[in-house]
C-alpha positions as CSV (number, residue, x, y, z in Angstrom):
1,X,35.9,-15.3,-33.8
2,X,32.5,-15.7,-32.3
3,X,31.2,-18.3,-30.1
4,X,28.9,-19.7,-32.3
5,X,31.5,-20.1,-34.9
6,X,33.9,-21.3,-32.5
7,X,31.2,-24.2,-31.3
8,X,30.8,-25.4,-34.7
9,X,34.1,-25.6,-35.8
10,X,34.8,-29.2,-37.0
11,X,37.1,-30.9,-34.4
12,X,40.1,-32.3,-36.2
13,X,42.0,-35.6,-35.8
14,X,45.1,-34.0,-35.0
15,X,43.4,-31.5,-32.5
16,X,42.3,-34.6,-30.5
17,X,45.6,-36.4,-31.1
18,X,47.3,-33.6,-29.4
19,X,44.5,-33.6,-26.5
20,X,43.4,-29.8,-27.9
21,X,39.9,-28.5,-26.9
22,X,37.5,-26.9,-29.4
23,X,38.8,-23.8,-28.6
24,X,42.7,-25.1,-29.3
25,X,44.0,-24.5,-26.4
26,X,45.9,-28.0,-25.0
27,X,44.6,-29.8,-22.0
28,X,47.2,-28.8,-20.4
29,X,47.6,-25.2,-20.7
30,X,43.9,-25.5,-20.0
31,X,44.4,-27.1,-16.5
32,X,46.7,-24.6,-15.2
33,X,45.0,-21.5,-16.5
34,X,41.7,-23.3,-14.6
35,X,43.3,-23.4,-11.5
36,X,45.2,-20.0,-12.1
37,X,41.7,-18.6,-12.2
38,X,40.2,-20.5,-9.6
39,X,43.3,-19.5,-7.0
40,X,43.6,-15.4,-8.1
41,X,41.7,-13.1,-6.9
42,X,40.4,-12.1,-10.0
43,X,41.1,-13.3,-13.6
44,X,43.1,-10.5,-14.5
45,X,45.6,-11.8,-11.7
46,X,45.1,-15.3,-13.4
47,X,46.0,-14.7,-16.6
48,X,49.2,-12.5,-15.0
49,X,50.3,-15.8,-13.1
50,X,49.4,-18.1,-16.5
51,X,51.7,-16.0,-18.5
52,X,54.4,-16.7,-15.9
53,X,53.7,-20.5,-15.1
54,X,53.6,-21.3,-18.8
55,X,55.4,-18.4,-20.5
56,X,52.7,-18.0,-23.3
57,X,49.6,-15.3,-23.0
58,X,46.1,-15.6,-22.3
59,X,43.5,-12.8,-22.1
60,X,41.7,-12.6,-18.6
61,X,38.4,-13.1,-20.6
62,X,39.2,-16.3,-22.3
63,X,40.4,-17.5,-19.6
64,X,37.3,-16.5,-17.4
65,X,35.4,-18.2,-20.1
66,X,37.6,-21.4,-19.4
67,X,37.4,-21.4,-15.8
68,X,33.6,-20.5,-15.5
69,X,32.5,-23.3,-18.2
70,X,34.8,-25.7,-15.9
71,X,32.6,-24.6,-13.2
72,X,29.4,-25.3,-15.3
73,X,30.6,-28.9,-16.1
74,X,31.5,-29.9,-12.4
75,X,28.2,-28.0,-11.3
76,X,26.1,-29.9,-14.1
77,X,27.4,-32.9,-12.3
78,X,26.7,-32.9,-9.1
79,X,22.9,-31.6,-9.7
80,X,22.8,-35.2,-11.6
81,X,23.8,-37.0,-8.8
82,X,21.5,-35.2,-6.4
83,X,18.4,-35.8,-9.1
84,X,19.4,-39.5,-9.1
85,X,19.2,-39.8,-5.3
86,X,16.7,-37.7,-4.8
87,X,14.2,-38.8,-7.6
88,X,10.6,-39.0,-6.4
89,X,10.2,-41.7,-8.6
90,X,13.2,-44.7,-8.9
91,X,15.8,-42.9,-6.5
92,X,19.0,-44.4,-6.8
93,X,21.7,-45.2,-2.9
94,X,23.4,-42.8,-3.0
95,X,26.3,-45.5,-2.5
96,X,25.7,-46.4,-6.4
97,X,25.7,-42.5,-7.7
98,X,28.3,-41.2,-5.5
99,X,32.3,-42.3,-6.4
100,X,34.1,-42.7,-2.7
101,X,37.2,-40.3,-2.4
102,X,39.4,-39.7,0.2
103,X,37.2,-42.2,2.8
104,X,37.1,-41.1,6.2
105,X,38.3,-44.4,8.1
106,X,38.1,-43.7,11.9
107,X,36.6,-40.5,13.3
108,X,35.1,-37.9,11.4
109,X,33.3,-34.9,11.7
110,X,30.8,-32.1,9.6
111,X,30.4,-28.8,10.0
112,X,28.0,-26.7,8.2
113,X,27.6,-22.9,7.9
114,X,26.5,-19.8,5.8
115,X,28.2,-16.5,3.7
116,X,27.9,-13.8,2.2
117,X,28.5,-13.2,-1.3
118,X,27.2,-10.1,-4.3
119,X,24.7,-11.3,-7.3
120,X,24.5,-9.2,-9.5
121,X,20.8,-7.6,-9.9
122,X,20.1,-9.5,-6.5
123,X,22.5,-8.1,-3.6
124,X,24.1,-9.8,-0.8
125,X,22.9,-13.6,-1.0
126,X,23.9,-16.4,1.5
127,X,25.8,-19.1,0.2
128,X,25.6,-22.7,2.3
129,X,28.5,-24.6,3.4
130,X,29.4,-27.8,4.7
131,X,33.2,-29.3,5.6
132,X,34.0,-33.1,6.3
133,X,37.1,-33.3,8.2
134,X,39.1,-36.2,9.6
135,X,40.0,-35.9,13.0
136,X,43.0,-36.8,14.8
137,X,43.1,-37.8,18.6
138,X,46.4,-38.0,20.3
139,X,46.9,-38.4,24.0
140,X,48.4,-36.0,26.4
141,X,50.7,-37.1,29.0
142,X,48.7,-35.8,32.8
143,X,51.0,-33.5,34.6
144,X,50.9,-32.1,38.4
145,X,49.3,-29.3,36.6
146,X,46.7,-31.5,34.4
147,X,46.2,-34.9,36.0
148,X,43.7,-35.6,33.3
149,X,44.5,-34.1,30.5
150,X,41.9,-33.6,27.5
151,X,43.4,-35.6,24.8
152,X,45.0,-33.0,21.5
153,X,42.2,-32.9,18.4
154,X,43.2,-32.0,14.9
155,X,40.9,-31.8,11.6
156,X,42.4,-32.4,8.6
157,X,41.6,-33.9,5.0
158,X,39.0,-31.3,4.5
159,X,36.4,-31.2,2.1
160,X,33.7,-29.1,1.0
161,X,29.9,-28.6,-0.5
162,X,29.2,-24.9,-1.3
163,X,26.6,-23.1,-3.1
164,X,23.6,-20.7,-3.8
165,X,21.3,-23.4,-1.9
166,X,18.5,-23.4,0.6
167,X,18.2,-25.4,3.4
168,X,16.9,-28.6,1.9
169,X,19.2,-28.5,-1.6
170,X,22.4,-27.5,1.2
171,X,21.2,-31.2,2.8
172,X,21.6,-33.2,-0.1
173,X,24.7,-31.9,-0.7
174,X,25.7,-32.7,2.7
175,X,24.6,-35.8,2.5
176,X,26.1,-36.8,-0.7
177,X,29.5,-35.0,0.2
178,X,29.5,-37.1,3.5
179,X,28.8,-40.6,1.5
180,X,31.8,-39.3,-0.7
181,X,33.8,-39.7,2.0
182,X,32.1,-42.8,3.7
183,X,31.1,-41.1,7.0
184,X,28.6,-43.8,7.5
185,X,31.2,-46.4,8.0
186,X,33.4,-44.5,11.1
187,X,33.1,-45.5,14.8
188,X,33.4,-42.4,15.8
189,X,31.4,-39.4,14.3
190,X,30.5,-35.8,15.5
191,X,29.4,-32.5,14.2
192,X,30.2,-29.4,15.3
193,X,27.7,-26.0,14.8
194,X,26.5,-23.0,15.4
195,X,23.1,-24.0,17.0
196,X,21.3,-22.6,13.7
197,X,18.0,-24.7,13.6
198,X,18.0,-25.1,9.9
199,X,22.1,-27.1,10.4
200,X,20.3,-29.0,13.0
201,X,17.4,-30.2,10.9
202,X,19.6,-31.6,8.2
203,X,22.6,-32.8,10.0
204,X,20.3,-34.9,12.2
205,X,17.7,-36.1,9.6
206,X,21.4,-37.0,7.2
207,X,23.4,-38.7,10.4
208,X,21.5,-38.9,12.7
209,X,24.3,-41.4,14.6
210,X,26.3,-37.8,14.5
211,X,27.3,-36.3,18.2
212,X,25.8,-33.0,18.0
213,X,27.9,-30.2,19.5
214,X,27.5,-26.4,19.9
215,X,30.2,-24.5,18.8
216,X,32.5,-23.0,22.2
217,X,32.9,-20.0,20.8
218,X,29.7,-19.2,19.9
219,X,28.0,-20.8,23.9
220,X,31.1,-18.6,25.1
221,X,30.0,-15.2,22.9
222,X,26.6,-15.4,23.6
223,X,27.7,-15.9,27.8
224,X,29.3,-12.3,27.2
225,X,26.7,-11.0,25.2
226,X,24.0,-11.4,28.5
227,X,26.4,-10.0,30.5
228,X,26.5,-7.0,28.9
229,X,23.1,-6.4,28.6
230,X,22.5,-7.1,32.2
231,X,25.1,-5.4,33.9
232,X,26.2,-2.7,31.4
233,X,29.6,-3.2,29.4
234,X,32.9,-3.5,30.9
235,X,32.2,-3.4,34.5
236,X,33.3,-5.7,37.2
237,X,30.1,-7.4,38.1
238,X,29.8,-8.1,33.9
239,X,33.3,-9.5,33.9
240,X,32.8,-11.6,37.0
241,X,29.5,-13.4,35.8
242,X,30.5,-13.8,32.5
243,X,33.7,-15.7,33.8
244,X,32.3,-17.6,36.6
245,X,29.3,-18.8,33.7
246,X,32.0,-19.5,31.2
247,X,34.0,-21.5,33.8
248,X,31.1,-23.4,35.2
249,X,29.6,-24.2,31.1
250,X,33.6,-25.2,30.3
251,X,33.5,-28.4,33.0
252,X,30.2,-29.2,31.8
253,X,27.3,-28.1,34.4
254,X,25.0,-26.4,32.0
255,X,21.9,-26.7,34.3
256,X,24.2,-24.6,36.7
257,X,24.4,-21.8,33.4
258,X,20.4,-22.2,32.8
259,X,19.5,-21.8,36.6
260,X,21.9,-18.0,36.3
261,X,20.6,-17.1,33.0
262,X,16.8,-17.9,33.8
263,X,17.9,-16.3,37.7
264,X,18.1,-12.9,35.8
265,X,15.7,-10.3,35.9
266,X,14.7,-10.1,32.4
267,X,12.3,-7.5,32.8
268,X,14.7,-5.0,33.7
269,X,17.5,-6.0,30.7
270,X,17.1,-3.9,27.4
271,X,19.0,-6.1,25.2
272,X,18.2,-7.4,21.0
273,X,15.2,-10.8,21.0
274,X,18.1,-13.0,20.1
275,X,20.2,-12.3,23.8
276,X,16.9,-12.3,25.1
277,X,15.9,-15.9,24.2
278,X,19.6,-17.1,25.8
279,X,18.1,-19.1,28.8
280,X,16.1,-21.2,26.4
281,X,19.1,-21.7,23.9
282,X,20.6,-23.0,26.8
283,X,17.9,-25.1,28.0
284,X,17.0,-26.8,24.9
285,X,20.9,-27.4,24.0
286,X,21.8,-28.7,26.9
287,X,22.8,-32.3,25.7
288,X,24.8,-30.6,22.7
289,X,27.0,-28.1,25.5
290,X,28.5,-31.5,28.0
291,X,32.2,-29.5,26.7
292,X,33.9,-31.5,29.4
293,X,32.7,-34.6,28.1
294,X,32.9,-33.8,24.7
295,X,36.6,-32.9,25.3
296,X,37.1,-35.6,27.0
297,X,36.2,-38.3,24.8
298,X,37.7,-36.6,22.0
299,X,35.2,-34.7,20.0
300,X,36.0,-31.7,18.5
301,X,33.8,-28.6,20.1
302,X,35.1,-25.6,17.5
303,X,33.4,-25.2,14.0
304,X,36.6,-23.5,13.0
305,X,36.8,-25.3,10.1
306,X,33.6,-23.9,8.3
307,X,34.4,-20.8,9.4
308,X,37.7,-20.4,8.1
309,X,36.4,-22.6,5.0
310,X,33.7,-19.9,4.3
311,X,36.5,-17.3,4.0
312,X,39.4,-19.6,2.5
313,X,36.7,-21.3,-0.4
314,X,34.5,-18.5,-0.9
315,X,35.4,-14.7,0.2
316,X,38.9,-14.8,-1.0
317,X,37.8,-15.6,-4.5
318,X,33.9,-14.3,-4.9
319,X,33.8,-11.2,-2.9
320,X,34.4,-8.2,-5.2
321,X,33.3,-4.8,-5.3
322,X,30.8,-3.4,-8.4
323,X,28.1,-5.6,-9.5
324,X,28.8,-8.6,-8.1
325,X,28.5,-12.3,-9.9
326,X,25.9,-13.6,-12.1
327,X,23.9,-15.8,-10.1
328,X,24.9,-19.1,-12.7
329,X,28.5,-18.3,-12.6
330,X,28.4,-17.7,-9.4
331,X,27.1,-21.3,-8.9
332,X,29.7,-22.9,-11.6
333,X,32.8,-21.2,-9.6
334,X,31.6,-22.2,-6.2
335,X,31.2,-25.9,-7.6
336,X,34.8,-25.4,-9.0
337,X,35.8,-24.1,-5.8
338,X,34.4,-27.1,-3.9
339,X,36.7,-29.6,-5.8
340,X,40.1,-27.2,-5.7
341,X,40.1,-27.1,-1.9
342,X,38.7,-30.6,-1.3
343,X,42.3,-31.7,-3.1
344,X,40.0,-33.2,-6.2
345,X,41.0,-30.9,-8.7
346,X,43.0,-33.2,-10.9
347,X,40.9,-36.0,-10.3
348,X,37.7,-33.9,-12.1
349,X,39.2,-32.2,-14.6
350,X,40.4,-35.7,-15.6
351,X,37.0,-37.2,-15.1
352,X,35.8,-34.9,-18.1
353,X,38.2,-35.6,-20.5
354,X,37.4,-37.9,-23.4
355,X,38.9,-41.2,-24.5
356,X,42.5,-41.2,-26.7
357,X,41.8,-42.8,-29.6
């Protein structure tokens, strides 16, 4: 039966009466084959683990169709709410678009990055991430070992904003993802990145209350990185700066790591423009690198979250070999992907559902 046939087909009493969709199948064998092909790796696996959850058959193509018109619908969505805020004429708070779920009550944090992912008839295209993450501070008893011990920080309650954006469209998002969870409202609020100019723009001109931080691992790598260059790979006198630098930015005295980076002699290091312009990163991050503070007071300094949410949300579902994604189904299944892992999977799919009569 064609599409177009399908679409016009009268919808019966009894069909809504039994909750079935236009294209008969019942909300609820609908739900799990959505998430079935939202969680597999590919829809052929998804209709393999429908047949077993429900003992019934569905072809991987209807239920692509299912899961990628899902997509469309929670896509279609939030566009509207980013129109309504972001209308040049009559925006809307976002406070009034925007339903609250999951709050963030105490101490929060965001943490935006980029991926990888194949369009068809385009190539490799970045996708745009951000993650809103309650954090947990516990205290650590001080030991003869640790007399002042940093206090134990876990993220959980994650959600997420992915999608074929640029900088600007990623920021609404952001911002709309973060009023979602009521970031405004917590005491305590930081946001942890990879120093990427275009995260900095929009995290400070969104929350601008936020404690910036630089990523460790990535202050840490780049340490390494000018140690190679300057005094080859592997050798002692690499090793030893790179340690004493990594020690000395890990208690907090940047302007000690800006004084040795700036101290070397640059003219004499072959090395790529981005190891090059290290003593500057430094310089001009200075106030986003206090670690020992940071630790201290409890702020998260790893972006782990986005990181691992990049591969978790995106790469374990969208990156394929062969021709890669259509660009808008590519956008409906990272929408759908956004709600699965942010735990709002039920709460959308009910959100679309009509009235009982």
């Amino acid at each position: 039966m064609s599409v177009q046939r399908v679409r016009a087909r009268r919808f019966f009493p009894l069909d809504r009466k039994l909750r079935l969709r236009e294209d008969h199948w019942s909300e609820g064998a609908a739900r799990v084959a959505v998430r079935q092909g939202l969680q597999a790796k590919s829809f052929d696996l998804a209709a393999d683990a429908y047949e077993d959850a429900v003992g019934a058959a569905m072809s991987s193509d209807s239920l692509r169709r299912m899961t990628e018109g899902w997509g469309a619908i929670v896509e279609s969505r939030r566009q509207a709410e980013a129109r309504q805020v972001y209308a040049e004429k009559g925006p809307l708070a976002a406070e009034k678009v925007v339903e609250v779920n999951t709050p963030i009550r105490a101490q929060a944090n965001v943490s935006s990055d980029g991926g990888m992912m194949l369009l068809r008839k385009e190539g490799w295209k970045e996708v745009k991430m951000c993650v809103f993450s309650q954090v947990k501070v516990s205290a650590v008893p001080p030991s003869l070992q640790e007399p002042r011990p940093a206090p134990k920080i876990s993220l959980q309650k994650h959600s997420y904003q992915v999608g074929l954006w640029g900088a600007d469209e990623m920021g609404q998002h952001q911002y709309l993802e973060g009023t979602r969870r009521q970031v405004a409202l917590c005491p305590r609020f930081g946001s942890v990145n990879d120093g990427a100019l275009w995260i900095d723009r929009i995290t400070t001109t969104n929350f601008s209350q936020a404690i910036q931080v630089i990523d460790w691992g990535h202050a840490s790598e780049r340490l390494w990185k000018v140690s190679k260059a300057a005094f080859g790979e592997g050798t002692p006198e690499s090793k030893t700066w790179a340690k004493h630098q990594e020690e000395q930015l890990w208690h907090g005295h940047v302007n000690e790591v800006v004084t040795a980076l700036y101290a070397l002699n640059w003219t004499q290091i072959t090395c790529l423009d981005d190891v090059r312009q290290s003593p500057a990163y430094f310089e001009t991050r200075q106030a986003k690198m206090n670690y020992d503070y940071f630790r201290q007071a409890g702020y998260p300094i790893g972006s782990g979250t986005v990181e691992s949410g990049v591969n978790t949300v995106v790469h374990h579902r969208l990156k394929r070999q062969g021709q890669g994604w259509e660009r808008q189904n590519a956008q409906s299944m990272l929408a759908a992907l956004s709600e699965l892992h942010s735990g709002r999977f039920q709460t959308a799919w009910l959100s679309r559902l009509p009235s009982p009569n």
